[in-house]
N, C-alpha and C positions, 0 to 999 in steps of 0.2 A: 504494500500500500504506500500511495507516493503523496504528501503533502506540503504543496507549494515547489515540485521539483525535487522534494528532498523524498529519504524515505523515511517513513516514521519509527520512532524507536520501540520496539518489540513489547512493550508494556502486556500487550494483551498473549501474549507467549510465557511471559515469564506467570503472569495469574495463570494460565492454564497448567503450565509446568507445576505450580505452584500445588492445584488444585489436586493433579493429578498423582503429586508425591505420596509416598507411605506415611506412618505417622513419624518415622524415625527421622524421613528426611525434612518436613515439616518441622518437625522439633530442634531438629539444628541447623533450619533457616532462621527459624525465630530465634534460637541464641545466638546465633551469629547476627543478624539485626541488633539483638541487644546489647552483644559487643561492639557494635561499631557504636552505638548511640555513648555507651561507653567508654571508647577511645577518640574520639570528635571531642566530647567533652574533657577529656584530662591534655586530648592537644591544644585544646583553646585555651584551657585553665592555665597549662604551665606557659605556654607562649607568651601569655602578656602576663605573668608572674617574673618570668625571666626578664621580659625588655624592662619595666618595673627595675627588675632590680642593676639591670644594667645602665637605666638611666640616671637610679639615685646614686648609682658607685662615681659615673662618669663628674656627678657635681659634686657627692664627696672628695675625690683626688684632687679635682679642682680648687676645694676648699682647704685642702688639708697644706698641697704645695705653697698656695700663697702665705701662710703662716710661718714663723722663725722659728718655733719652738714646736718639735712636735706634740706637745700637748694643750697647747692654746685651744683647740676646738674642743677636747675634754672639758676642760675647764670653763670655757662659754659656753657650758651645755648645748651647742649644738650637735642634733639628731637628724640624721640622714637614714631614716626605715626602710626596711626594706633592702638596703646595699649591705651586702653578704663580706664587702672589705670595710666597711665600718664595724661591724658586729668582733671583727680581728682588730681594730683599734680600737674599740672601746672595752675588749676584756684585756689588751694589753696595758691599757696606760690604767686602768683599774687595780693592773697586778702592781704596776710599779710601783701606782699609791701605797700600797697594802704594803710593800716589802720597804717600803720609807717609814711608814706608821712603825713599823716593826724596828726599824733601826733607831724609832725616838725622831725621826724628821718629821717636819711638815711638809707633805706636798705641794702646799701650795708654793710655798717659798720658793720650792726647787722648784717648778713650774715654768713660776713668774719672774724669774729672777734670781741671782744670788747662785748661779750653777759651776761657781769656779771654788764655794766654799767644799773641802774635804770631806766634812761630815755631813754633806749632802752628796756625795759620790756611792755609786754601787760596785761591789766588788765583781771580778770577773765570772766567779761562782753564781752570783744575783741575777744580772744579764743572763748568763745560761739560763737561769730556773725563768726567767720571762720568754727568754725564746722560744721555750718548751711552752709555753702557756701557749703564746703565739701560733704554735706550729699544731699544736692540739685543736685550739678555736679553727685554726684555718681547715683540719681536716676535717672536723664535725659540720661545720657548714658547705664543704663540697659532698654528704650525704644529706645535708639537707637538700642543696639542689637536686642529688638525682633522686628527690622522694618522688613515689608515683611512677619511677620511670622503670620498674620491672613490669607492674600492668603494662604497659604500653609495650616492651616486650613480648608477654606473655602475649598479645594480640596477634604479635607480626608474626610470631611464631607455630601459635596454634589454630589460627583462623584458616589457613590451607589444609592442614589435619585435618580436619573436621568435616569441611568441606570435600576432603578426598574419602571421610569415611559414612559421609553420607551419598556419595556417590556410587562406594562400590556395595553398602547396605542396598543400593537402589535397584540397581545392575540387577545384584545375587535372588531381588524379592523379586525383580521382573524375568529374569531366566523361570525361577522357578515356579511362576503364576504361570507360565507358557508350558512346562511340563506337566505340570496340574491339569490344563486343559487340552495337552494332546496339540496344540497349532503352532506352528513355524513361520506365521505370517508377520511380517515388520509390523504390519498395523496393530498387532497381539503386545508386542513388546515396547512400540516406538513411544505410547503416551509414561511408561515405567521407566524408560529410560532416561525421557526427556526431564519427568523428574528428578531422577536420580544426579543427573548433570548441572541443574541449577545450585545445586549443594558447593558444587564447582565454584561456579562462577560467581555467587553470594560471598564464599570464602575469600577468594582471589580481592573479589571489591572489598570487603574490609581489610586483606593483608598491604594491599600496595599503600593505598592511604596513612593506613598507620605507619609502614615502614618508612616512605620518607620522610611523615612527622617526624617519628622516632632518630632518624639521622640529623635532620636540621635541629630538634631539640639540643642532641647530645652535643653539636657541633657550637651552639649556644652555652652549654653547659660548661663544654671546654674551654671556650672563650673567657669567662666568668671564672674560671680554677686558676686557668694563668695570670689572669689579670690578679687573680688573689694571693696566689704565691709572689708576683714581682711585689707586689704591695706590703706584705710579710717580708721581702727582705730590705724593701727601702726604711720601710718602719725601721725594724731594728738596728739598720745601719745610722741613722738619727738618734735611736736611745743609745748607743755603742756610743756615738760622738759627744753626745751631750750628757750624758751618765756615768759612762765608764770611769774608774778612777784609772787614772794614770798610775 
């Protein structure tokens, strides 16, 4: 059937396919439908959770560079949410408070001023146990990002399964409704087949989809890890400089 030149798209093929399936392959059209409504949604979800956070990192570094001291934007309680390399400066310059408190300093002194006095200096040992803080925060929030990203996995992975085992479920019930009834005729087995192969093509349309989500997310993700590690080692080359005692 030709509409406006073109030819129309098979809608009323796949309802018959549809119609004409068992209940088995019925049942893993519909979960595989429900998967995809379910992998649509966690690709949209993380998509603009990721740009989000890559757009608050991009004006935190920007905020963070024009500063002389790296802990000036601690200290002006400025919060940048959501950026996954603020979440790594704000439990570092936290630790460093904490390991000053603990030395009898005040942080803020050493902050604000006053960073050539000795007994506001960290020992080489102190800086290590912040690095480790550091390096800790940085790797718990690249599990943050890939939260959700083994569903979207499981999808790429098992939506052709599925679809392959409701096809050859399809096959094996339409051979054998054909020996049941004694006929060899295409027209005996073609409407059991046809169902049996939409299981196919249902799988296939939800794997491709999520599979490129799934690559552009991670490629995102990665983006976002590196940017966190370089960020992780500029920080602490800042606290090294402006901490460390000599």
């Amino acid at each position: 059937m030709f509409f406006g030149g073109l030819p129309a798209l098979p809608f009323a093929s796949v309802l018959y396919a549809f119609r004409v399936s068992n209940f088995a392959g019925k049942a893993i059209v519909e979960l595989l439908f429900l998967g995809s409504i379910l992998a649509w949604s966690l690709m949209l979800t993380k998509w603009r959770e990721l740009s989000a956070a890559r757009r608050a990192s991009e004006r935190f570094v920007a905020a963070y560079r024009k500063e002389s001291h790296p802990a000036s934007l601690f200290l002006k309680r400025q919060r940048f949410a959501g950026s996954p390399l603020y979440a790594i400066y704000e439990k570092t310059c936290a630790e460093v408070g904490a390991t000053l408190e603990v030395r009898g300093s005040t942080p803020e002194d050493l902050f604000m001023g006053g960073v050539g006095a000795s007994a506001q200096k960290l020992s080489p040992m102190e800086v290590s146990a912040i690095r480790n803080v550091a390096e800790s925060t940085l790797a718990d929030t690249a599990l943050m990002l890939e939260n959700r990203m083994g569903l979207l996995a499981t999808a790429v992975s098992s939506a052709p399964f599925l679809g392959l085992l409701g096809t050859v479920w399809g096959v094996m019930d339409a051979f054998a409704g054909m020996a049941a009834f004694g006929s060899a005729m295409l027209s005996a087995v073609a409407p059991g087949i046809a169902g049996a192969l939409l299981t196919t093509v249902v799988g296939l349309l939800v794997a491709l989809p999520s599979a490129i989500g799934y690559n552009l997310l991670t490629d995102r993700i990665r983006g976002l890890t590196v940017a966190m590690n370089n960020f992780c080692q500029e920080l602490m080359s800042d606290v090294e400089r402006n901490y460390l005692r000599d």
